[in-house]
VEXVEXNU-353439 format. One line per 8 residues: for each residue x, y, z of N, C-alpha, C. Coordinates in steps of 0.2 Angstrom, whole numbers. Layout:
% residues N
X/Y/Z/X/Y/Z/X/Y/Z | ...
% end
This chain:
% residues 147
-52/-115/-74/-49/-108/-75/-54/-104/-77 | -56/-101/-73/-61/-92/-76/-57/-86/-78 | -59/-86/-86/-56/-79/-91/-61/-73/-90 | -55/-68/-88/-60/-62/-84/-61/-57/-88 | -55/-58/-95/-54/-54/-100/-52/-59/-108 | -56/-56/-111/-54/-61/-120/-54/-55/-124 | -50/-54/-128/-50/-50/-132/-43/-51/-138 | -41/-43/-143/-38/-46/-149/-34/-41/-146
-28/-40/-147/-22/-35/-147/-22/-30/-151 | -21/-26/-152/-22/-19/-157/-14/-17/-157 | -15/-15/-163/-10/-11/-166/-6/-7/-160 | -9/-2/-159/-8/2/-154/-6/-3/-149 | -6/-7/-146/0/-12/-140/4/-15/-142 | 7/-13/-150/14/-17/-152/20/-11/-154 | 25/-14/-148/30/-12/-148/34/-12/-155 | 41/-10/-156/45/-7/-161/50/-14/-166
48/-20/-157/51/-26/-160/45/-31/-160 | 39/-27/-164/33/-32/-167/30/-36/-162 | 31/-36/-157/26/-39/-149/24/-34/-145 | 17/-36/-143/14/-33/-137/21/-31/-134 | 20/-22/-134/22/-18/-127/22/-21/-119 | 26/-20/-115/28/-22/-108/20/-16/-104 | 19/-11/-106/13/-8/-103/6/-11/-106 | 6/-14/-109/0/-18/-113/-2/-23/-107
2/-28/-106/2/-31/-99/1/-32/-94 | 1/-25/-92/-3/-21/-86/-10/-19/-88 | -9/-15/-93/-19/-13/-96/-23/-19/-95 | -19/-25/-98/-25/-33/-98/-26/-34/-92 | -21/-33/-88/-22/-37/-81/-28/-32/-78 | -26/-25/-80/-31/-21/-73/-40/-21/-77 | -41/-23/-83/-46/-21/-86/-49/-32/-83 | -46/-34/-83/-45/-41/-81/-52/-37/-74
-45/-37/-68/-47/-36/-63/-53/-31/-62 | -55/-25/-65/-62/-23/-62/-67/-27/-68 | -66/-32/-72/-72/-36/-75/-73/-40/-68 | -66/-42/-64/-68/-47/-60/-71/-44/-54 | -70/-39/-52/-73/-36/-47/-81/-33/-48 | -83/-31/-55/-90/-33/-57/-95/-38/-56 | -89/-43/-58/-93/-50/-60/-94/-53/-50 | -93/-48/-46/-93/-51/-39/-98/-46/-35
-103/-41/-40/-105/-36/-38/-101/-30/-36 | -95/-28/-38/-91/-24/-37/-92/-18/-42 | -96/-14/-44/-97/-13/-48/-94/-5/-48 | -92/-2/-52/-88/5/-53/-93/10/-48 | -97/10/-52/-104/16/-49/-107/13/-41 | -103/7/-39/-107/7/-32/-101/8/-27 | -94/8/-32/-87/8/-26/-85/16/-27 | -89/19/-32/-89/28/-31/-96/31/-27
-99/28/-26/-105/29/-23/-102/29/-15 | -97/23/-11/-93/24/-5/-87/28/-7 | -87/31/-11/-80/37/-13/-73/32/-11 | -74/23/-15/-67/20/-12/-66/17/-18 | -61/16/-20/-60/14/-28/-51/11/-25 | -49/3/-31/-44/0/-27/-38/4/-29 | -32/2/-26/-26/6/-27/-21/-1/-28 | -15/-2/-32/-11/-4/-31/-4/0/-30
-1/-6/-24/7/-5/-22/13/-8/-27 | 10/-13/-29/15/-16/-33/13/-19/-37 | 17/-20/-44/16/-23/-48/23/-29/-52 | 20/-36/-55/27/-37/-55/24/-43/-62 | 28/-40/-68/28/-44/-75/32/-50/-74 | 29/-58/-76/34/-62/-79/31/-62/-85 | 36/-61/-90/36/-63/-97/36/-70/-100 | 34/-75/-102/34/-82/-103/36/-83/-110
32/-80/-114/32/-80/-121/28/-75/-123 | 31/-73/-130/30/-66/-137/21/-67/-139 | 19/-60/-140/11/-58/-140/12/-56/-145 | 10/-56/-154/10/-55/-158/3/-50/-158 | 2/-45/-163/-3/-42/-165/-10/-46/-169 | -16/-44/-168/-18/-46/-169/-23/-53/-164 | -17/-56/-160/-18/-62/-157/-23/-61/-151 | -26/-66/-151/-33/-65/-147/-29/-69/-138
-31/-63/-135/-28/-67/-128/-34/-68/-123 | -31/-71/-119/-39/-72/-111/-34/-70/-104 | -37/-67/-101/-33/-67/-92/-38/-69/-89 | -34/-72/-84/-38/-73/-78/-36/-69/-69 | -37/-71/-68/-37/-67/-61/-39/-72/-55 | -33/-71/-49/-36/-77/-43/-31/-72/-37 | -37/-73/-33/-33/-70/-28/-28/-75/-25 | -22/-73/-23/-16/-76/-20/-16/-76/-14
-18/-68/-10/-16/-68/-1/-23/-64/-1 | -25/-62/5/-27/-55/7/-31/-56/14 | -30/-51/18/-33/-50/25/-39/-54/24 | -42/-56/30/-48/-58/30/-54/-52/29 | -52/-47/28/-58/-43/27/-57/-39/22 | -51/-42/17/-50/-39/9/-45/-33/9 | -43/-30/17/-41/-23/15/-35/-22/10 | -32/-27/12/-25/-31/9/-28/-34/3
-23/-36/-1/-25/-41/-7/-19/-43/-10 | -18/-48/-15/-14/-50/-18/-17/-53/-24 | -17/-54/-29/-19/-56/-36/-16/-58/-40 | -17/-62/-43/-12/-66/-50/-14/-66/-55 | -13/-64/-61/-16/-65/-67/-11/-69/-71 | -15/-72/-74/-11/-77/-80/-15/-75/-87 | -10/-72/-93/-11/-72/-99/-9/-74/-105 | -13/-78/-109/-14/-85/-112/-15/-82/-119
-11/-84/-123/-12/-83/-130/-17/-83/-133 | -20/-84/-140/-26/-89/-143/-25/-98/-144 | -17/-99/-145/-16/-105/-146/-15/-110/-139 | -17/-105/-131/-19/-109/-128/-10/-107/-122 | -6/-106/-126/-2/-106/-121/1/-101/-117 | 4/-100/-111/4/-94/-105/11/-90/-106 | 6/-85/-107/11/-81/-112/15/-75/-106 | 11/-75/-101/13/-70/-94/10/-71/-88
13/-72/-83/10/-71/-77/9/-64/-74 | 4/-61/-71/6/-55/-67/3/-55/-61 | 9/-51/-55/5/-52/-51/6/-44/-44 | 0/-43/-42/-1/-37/-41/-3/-38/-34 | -3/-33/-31/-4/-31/-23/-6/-25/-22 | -12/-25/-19/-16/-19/-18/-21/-16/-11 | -24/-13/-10/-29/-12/-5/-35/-7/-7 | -38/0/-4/-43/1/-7/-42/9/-3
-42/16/-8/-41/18/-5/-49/25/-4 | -48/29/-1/-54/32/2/-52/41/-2 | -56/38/-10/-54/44/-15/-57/52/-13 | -61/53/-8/-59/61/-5/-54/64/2 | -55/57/7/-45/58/9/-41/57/7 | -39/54/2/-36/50/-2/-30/45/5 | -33/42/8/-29/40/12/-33/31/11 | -28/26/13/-32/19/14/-38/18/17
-40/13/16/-48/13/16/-50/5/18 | -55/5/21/-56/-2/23/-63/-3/21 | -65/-9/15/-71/-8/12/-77/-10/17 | -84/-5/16/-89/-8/21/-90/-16/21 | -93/-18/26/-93/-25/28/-97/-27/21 | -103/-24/17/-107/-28/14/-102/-28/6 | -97/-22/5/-93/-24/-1/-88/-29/2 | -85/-28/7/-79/-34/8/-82/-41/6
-87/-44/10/-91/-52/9/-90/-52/0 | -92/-46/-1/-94/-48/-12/-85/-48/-13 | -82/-46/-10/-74/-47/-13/-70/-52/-11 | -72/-55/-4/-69/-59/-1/-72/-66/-5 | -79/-65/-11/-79/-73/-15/-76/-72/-19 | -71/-68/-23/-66/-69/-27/-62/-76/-29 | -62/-78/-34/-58/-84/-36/-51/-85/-30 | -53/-90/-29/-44/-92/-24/-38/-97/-28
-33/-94/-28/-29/-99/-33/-28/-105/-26 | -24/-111/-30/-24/-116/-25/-17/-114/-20 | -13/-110/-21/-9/-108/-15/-12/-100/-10 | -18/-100/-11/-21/-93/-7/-18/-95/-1 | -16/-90/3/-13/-88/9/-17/-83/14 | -21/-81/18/-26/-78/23/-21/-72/26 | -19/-64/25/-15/-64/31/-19/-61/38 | -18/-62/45/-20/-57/48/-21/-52/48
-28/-48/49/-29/-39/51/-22/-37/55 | -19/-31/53/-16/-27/60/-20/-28/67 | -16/-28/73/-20/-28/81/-20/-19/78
% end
């Protein structure tokens, strides 16, 4: 299992009932995701340099177990589905306490969008190859390009 994110929880992500906030959750997962997308050469300043930066359609929290303040967590990241040539995606993050246990699952659906059309986008062939080595969970799914 590779951790894309480790860090402490801060005051500011704790809700009114003393755990980690429901939008904290998201912050881990998508700060997750562009470490993993670095760590694949995916780099900020090279996917604004093609004017293409990713977009998400959906997002979907499972809650497992309470994130206290303070508590050091790790996320990981594994692609679940996605086109054979990335345009598509699917990703799953899973986030894990300090004391080892899985505190949330989340899982996100996205593509890549074309930041001065703002219309979808399909990454050049030499970014797609770098995205398409992304970690695979062991239920990864492949789907067909549109004809």
């Amino acid at each position: 299992m590779e951790f894309f994110y480790e860090g402490q929880v801060l005051w500011s992500q704790i809700d009114s009932n003393q755990h980690m906030r429901h939008s904290a959750y998201a912050d881990f997962a998508a700060q997750a995701r562009i470490i993993m997308l670095e760590s694949l050469g995916l780099k900020l300043p090279t996917l604004y340099e093609y004017k293409i930066g990713p977009v998400l359609f959906r997002e979907e929290l499972i809650y497992l177990r309470e994130i206290g303040i303070n508590e050091q967590i790790r996320v990981t990241c594994e692609l679940i589905k996605s086109r054979p040539d990335g345009s598509r995606w699917a990703i799953r993050h899973e986030l894990y306490r300090g004391d080892g246990v899985k505190a949330a699952i989340i899982n996100a659906e996205g593509s890549w969008i074309d930041m001065e059309k703002r219309k979808l986008a399909i990454l050049p062939a030499v970014l797609s190859e770098m995205f398409m080595k992304a970690p695979r969970s062991s239920d990864y799914m492949e789907e067909a390009n549109p004809a």
